[in-house]
PDB file of N, CA, C and O in Angstrom:
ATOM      1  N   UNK A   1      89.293 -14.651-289.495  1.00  0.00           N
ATOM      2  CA  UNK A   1      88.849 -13.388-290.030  1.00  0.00           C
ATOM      3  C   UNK A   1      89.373 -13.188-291.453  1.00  0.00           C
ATOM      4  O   UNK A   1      88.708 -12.883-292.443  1.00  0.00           O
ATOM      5  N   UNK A   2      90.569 -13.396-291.381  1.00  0.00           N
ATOM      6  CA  UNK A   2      91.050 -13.046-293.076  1.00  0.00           C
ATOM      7  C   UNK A   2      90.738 -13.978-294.030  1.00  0.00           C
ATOM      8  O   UNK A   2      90.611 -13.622-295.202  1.00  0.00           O
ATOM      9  N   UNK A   3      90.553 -15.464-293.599  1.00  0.00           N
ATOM     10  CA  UNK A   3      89.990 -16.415-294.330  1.00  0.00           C
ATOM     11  C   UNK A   3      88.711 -15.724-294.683  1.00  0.00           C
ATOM     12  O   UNK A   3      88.479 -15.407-295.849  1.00  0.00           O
ATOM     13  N   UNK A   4      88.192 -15.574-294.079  1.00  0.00           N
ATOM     14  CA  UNK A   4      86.610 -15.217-294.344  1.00  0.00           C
ATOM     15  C   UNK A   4      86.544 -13.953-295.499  1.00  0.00           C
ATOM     16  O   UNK A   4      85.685 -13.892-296.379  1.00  0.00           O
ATOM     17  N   UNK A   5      87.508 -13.083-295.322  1.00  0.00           N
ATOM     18  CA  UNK A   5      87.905 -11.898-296.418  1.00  0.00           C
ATOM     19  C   UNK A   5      87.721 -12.543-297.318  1.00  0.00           C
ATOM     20  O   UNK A   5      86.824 -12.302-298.125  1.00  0.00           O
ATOM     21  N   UNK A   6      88.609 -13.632-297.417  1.00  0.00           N
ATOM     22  CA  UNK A   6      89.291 -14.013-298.518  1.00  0.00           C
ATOM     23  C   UNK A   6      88.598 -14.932-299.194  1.00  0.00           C
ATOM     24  O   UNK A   6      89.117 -15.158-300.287  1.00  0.00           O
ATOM     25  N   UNK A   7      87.729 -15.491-299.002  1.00  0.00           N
ATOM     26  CA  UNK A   7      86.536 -16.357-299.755  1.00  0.00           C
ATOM     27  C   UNK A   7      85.549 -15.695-299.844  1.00  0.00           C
ATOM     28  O   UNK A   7      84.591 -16.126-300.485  1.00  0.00           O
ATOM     29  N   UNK A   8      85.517 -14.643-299.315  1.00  0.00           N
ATOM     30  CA  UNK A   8      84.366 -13.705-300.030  1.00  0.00           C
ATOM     31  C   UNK A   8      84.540 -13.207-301.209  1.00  0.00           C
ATOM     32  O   UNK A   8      83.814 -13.219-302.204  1.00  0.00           O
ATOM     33  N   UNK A   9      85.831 -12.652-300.964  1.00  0.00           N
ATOM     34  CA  UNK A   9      86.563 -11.774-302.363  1.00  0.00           C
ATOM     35  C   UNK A   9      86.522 -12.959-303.433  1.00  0.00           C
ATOM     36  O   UNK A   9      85.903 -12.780-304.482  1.00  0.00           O
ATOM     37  N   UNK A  10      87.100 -14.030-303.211  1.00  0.00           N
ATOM     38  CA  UNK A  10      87.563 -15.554-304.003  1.00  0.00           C
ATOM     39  C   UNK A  10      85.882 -15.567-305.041  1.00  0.00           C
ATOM     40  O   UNK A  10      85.748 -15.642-306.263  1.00  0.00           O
ATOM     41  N   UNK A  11      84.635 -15.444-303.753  1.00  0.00           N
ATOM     42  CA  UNK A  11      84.138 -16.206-304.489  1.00  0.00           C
ATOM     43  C   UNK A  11      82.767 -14.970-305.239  1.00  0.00           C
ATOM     44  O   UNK A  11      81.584 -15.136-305.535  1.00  0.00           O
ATOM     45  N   UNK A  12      83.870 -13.565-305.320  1.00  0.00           N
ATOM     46  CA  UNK A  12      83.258 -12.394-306.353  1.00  0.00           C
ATOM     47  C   UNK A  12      82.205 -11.661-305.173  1.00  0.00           C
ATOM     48  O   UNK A  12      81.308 -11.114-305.815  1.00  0.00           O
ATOM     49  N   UNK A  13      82.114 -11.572-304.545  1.00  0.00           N
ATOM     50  CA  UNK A  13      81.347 -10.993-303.381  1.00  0.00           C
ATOM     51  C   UNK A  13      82.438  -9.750-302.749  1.00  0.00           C
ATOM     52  O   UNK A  13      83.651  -9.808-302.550  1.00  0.00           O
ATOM     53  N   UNK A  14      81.735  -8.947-302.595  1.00  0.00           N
ATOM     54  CA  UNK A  14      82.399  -7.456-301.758  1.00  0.00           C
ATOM     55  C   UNK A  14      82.766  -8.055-300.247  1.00  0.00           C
ATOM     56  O   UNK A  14      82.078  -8.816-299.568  1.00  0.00           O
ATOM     57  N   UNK A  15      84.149  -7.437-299.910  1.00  0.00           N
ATOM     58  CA  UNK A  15      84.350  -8.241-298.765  1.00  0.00           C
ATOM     59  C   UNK A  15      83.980  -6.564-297.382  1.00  0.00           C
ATOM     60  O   UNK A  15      83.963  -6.613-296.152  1.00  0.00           O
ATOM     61  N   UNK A  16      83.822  -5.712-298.025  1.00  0.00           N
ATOM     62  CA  UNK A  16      83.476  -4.580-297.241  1.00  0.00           C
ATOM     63  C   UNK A  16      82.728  -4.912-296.020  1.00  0.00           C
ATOM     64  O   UNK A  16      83.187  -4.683-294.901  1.00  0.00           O
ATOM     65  N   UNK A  17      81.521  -5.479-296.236  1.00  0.00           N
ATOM     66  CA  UNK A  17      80.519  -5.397-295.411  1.00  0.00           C
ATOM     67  C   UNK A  17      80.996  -6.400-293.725  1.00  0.00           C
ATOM     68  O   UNK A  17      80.758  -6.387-292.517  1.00  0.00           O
ATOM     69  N   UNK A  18      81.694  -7.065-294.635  1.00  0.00           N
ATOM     70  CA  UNK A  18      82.499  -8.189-293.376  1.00  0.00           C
ATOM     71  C   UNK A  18      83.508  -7.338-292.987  1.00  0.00           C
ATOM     72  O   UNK A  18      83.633  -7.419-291.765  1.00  0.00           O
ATOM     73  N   UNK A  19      84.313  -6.529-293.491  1.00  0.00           N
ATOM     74  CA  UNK A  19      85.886  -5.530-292.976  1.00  0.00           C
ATOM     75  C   UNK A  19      85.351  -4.815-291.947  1.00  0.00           C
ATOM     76  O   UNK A  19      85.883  -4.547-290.870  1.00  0.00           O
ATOM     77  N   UNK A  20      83.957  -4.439-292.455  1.00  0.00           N
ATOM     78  CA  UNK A  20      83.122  -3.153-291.577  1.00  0.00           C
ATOM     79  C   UNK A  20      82.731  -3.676-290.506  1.00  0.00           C
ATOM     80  O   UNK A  20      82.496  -2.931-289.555  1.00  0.00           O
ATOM     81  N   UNK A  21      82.568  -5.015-290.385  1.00  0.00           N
ATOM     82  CA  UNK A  21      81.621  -5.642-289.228  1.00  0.00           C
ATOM     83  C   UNK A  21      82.616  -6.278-288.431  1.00  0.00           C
ATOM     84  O   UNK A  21      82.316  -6.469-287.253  1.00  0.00           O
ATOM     85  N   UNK A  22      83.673  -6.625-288.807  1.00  0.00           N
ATOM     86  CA  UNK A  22      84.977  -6.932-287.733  1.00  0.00           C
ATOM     87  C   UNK A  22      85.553  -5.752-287.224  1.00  0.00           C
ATOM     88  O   UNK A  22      85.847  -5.699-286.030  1.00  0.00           O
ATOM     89  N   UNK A  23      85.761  -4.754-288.014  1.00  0.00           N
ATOM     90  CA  UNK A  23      86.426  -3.781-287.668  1.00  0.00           C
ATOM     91  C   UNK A  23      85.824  -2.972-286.314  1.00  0.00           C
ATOM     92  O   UNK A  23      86.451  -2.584-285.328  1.00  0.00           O
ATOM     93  N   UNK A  24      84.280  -2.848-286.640  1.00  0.00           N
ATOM     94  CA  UNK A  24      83.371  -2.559-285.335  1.00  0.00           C
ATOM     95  C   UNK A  24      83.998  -3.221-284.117  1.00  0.00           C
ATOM     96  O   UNK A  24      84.562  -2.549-283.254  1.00  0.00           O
ATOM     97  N   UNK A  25      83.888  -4.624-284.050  1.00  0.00           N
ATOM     98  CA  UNK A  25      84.159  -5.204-283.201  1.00  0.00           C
ATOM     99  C   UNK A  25      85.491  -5.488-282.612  1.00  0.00           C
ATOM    100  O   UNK A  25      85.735  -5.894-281.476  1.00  0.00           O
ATOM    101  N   UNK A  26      86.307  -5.209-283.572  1.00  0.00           N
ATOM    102  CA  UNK A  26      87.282  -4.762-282.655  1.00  0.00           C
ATOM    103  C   UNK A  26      87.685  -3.622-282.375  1.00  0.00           C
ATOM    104  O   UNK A  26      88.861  -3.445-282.056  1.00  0.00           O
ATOM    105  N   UNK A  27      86.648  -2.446-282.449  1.00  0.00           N
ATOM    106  CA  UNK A  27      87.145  -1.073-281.722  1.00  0.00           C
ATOM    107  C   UNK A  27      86.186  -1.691-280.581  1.00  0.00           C
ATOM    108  O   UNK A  27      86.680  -1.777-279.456  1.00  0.00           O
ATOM    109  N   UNK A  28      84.832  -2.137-280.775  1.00  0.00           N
ATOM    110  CA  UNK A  28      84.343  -2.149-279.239  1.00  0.00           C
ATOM    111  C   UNK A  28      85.682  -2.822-277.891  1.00  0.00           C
ATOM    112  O   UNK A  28      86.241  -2.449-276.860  1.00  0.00           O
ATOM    113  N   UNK A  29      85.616  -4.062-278.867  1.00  0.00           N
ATOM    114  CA  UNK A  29      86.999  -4.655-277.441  1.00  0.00           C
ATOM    115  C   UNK A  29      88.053  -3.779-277.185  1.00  0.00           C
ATOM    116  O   UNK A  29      88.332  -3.634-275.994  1.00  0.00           O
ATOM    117  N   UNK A  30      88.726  -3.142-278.027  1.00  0.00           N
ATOM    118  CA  UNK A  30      89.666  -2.153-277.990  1.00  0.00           C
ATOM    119  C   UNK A  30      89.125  -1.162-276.718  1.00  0.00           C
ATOM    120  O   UNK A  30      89.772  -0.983-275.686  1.00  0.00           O
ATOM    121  N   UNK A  31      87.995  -0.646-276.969  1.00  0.00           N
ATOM    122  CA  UNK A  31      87.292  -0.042-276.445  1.00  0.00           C
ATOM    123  C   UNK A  31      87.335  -0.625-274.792  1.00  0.00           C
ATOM    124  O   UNK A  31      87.710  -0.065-273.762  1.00  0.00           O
ATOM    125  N   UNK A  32      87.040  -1.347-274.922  1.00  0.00           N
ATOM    126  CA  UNK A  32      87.140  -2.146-273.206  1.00  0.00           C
ATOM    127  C   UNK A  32      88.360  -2.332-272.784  1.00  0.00           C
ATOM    128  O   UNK A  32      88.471  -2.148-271.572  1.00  0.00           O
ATOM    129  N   UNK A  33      89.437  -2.664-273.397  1.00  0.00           N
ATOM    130  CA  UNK A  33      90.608  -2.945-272.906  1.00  0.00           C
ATOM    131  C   UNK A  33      90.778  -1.486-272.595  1.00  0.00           C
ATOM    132  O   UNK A  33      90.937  -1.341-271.383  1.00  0.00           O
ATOM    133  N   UNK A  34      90.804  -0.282-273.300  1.00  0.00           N
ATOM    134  CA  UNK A  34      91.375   0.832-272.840  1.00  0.00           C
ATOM    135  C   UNK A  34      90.307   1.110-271.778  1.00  0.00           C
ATOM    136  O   UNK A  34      90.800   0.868-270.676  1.00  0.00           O
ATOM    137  N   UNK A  35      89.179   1.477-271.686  1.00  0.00           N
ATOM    138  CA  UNK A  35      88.413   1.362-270.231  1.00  0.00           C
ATOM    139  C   UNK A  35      89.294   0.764-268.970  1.00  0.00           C
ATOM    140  O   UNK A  35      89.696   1.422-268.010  1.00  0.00           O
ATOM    141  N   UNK A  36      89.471  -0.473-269.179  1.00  0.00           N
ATOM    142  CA  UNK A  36      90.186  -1.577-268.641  1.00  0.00           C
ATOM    143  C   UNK A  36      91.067  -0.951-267.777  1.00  0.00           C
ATOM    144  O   UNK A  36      91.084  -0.849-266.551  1.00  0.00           O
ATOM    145  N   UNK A  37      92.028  -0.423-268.938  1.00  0.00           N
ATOM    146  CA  UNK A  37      93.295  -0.070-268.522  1.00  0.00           C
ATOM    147  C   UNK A  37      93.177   1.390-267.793  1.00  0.00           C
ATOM    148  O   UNK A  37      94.025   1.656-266.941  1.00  0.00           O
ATOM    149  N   UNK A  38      92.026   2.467-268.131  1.00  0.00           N
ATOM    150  CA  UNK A  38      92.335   3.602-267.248  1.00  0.00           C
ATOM    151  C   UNK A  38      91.957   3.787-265.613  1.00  0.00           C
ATOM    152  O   UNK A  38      92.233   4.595-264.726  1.00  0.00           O
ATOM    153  N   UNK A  39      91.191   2.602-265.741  1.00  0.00           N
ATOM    154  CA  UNK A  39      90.344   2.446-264.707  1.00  0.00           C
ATOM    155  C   UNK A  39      91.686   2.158-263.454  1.00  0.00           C
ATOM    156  O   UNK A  39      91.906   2.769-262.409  1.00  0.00           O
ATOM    157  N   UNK A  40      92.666   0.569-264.295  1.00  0.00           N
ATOM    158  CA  UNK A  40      93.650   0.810-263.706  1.00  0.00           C
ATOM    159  C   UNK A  40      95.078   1.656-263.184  1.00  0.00           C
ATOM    160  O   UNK A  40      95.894   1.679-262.263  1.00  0.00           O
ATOM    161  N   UNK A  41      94.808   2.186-264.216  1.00  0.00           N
ATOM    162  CA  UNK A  41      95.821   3.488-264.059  1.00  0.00           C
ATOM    163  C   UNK A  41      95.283   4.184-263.336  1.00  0.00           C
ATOM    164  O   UNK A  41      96.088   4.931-262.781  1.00  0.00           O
ATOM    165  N   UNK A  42      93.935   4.388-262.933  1.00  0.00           N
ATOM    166  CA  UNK A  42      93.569   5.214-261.714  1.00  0.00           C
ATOM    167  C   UNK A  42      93.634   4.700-260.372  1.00  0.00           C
ATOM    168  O   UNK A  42      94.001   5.309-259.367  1.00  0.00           O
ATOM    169  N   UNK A  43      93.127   3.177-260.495  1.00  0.00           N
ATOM    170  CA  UNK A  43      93.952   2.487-259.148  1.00  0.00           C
ATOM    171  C   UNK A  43      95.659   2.842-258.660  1.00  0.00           C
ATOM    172  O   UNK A  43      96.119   3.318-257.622  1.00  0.00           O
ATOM    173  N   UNK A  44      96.093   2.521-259.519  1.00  0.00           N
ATOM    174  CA  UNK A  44      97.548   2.767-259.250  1.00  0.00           C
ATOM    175  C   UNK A  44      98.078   4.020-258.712  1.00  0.00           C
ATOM    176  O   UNK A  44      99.044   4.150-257.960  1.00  0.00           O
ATOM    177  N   UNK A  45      97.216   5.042-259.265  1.00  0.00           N
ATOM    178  CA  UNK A  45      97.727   6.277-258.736  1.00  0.00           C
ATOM    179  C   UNK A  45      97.479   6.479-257.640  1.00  0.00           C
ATOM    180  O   UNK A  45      98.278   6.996-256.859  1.00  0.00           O
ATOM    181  N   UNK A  46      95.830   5.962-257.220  1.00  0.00           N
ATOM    182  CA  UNK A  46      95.528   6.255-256.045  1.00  0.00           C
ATOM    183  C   UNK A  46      96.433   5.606-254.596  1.00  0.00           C
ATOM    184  O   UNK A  46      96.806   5.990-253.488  1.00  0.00           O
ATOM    185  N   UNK A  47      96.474   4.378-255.469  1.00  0.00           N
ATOM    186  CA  UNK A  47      97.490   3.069-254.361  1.00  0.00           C
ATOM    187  C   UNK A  47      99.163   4.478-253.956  1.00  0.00           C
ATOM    188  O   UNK A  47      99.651   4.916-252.914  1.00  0.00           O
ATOM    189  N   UNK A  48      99.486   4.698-255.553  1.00  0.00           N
ATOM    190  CA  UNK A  48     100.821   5.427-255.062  1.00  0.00           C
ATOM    191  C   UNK A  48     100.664   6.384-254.319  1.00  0.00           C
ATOM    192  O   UNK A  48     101.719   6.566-253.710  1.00  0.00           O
ATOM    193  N   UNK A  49      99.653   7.341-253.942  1.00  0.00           N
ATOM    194  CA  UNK A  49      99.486   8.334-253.704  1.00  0.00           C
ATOM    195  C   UNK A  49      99.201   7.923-252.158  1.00  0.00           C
ATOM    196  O   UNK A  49      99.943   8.469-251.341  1.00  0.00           O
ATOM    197  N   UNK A  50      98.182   6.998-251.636  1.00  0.00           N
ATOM    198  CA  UNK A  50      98.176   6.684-249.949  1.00  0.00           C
ATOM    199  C   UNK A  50      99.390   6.275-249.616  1.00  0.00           C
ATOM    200  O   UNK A  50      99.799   6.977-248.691  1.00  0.00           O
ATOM    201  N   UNK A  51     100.611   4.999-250.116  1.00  0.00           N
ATOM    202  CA  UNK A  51     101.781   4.356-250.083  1.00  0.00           C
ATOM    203  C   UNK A  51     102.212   5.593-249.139  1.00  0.00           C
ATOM    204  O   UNK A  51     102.532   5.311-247.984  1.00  0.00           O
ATOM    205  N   UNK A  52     102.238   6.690-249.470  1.00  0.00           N
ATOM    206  CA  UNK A  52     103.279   7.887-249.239  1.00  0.00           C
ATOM    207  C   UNK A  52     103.418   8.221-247.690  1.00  0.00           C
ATOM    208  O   UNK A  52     104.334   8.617-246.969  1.00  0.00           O
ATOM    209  N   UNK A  53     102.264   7.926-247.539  1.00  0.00           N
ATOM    210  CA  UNK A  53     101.778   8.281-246.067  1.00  0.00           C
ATOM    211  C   UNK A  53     102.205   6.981-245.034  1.00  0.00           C
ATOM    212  O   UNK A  53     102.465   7.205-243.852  1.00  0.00           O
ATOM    213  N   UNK A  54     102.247   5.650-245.586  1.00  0.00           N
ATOM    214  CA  UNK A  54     102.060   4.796-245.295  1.00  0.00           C
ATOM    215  C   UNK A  54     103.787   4.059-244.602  1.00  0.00           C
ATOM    216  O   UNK A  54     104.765   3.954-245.342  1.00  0.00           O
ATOM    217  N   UNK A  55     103.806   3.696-243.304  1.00  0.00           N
ATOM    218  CA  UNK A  55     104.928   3.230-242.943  1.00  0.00           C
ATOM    219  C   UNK A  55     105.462   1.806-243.688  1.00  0.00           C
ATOM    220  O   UNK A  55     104.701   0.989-244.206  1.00  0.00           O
ATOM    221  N   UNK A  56     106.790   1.697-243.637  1.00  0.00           N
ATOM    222  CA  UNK A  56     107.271   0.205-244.025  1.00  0.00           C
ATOM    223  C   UNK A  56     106.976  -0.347-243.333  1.00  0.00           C
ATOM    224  O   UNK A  56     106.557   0.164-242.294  1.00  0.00           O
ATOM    225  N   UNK A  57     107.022  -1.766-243.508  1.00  0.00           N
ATOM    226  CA  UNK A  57     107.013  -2.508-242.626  1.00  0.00           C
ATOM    227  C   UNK A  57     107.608  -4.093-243.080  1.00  0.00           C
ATOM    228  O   UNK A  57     107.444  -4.539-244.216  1.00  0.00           O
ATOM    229  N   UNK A  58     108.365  -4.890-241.911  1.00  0.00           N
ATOM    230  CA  UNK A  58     109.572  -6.153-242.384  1.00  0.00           C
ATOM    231  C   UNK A  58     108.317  -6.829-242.887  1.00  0.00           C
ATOM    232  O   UNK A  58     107.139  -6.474-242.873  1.00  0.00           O
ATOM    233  N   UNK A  59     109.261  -8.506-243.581  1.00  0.00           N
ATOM    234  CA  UNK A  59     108.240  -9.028-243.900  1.00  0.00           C
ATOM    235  C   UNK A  59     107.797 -10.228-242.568  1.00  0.00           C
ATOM    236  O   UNK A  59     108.679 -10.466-241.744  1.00  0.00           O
ATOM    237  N   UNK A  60     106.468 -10.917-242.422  1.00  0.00           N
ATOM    238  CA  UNK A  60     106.262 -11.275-241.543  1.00  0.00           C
ATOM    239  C   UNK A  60     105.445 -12.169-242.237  1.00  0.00           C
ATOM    240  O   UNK A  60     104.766 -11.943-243.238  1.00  0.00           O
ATOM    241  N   UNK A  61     105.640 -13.726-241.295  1.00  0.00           N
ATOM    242  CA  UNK A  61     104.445 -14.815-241.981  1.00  0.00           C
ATOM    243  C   UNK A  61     104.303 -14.580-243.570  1.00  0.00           C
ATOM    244  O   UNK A  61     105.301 -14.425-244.273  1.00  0.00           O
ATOM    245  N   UNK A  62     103.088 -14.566-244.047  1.00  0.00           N
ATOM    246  CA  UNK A  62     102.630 -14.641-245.537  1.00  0.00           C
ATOM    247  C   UNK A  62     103.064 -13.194-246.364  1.00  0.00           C
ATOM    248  O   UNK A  62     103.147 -13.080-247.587  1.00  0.00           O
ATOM    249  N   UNK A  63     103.280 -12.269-245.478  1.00  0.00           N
ATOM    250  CA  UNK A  63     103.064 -10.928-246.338  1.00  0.00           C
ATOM    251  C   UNK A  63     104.702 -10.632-246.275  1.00  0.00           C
ATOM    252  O   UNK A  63     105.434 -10.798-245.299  1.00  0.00           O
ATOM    253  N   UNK A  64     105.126 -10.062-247.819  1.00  0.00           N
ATOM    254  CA  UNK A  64     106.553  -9.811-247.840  1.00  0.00           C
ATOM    255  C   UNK A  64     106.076  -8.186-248.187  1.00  0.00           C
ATOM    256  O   UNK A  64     107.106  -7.518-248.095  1.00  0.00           O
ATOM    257  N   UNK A  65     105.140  -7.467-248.480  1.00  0.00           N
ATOM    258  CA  UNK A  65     105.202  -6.308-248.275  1.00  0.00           C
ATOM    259  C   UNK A  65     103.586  -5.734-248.052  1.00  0.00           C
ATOM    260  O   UNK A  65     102.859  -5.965-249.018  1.00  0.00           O
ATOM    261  N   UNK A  66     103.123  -5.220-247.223  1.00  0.00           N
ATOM    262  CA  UNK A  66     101.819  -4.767-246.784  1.00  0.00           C
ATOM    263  C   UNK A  66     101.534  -4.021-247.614  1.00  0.00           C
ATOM    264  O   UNK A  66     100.551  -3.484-247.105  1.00  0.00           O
ATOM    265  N   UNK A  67     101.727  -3.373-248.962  1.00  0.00           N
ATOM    266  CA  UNK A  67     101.572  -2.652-249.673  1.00  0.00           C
ATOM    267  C   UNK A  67     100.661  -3.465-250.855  1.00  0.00           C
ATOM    268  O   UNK A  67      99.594  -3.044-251.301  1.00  0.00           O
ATOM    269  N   UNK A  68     101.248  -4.575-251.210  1.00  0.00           N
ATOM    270  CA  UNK A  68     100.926  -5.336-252.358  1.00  0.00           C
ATOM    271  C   UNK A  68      99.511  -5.810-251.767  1.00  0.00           C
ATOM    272  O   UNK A  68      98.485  -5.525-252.384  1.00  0.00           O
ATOM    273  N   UNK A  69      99.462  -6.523-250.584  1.00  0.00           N
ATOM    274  CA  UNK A  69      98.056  -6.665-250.149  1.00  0.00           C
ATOM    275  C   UNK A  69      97.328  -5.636-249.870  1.00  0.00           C
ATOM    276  O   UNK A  69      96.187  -6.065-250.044  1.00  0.00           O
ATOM    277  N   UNK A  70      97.246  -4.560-249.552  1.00  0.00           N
ATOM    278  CA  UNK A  70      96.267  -3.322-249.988  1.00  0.00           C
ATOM    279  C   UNK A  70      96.208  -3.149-251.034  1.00  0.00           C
ATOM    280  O   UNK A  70      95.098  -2.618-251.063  1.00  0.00           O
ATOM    281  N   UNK A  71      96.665  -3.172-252.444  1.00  0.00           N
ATOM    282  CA  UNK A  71      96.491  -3.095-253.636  1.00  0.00           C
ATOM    283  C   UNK A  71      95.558  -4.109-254.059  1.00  0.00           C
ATOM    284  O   UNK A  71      94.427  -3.806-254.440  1.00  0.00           O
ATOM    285  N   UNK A  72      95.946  -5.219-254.017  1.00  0.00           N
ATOM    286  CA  UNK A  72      95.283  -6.558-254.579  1.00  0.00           C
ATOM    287  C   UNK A  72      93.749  -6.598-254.195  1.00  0.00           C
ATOM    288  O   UNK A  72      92.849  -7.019-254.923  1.00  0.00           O
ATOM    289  N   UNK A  73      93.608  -6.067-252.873  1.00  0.00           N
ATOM    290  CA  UNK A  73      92.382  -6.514-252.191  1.00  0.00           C
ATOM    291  C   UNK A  73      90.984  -5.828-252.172  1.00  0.00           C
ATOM    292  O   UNK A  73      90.054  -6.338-251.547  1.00  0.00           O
TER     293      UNK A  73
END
């Protein structure tokens, strides 16, 4: 990306139109990662919020806590 600035500018060309067109693109991804992330932050709450209700239990065979596999799954 900055190479590309930078031989634009180098070779007398406005490097705007390229700043503008990366910059887009990385608010869209930005954009998804934070999607991303609230989506998970709403999992989590919800996971913490049943947990509450939810008995312990030892660990047994494959599962060291029944919690983590209701989350994951």
């Amino acid at each position: 990306m900055l190479r590309r600035i930078l031989n634009e500018a180098d070779g007398g060309k406005s490097a705007c139109p390229t700043v503008r067109h990366l910059f887009a693109l990385r608010l869209q991804q930005t954009t998804q990662r934070f999607d991303d992330m609230q989506k998970l932050r709403k999992r989590m709450l919800t996971a913490l919020n049943e947990w509450g209700s939810k008995p312990d239990r030892l660990p047994s065979g494959n599962s060291l806590c029944h919690l983590i596999e209701d989350f994951t799954s």
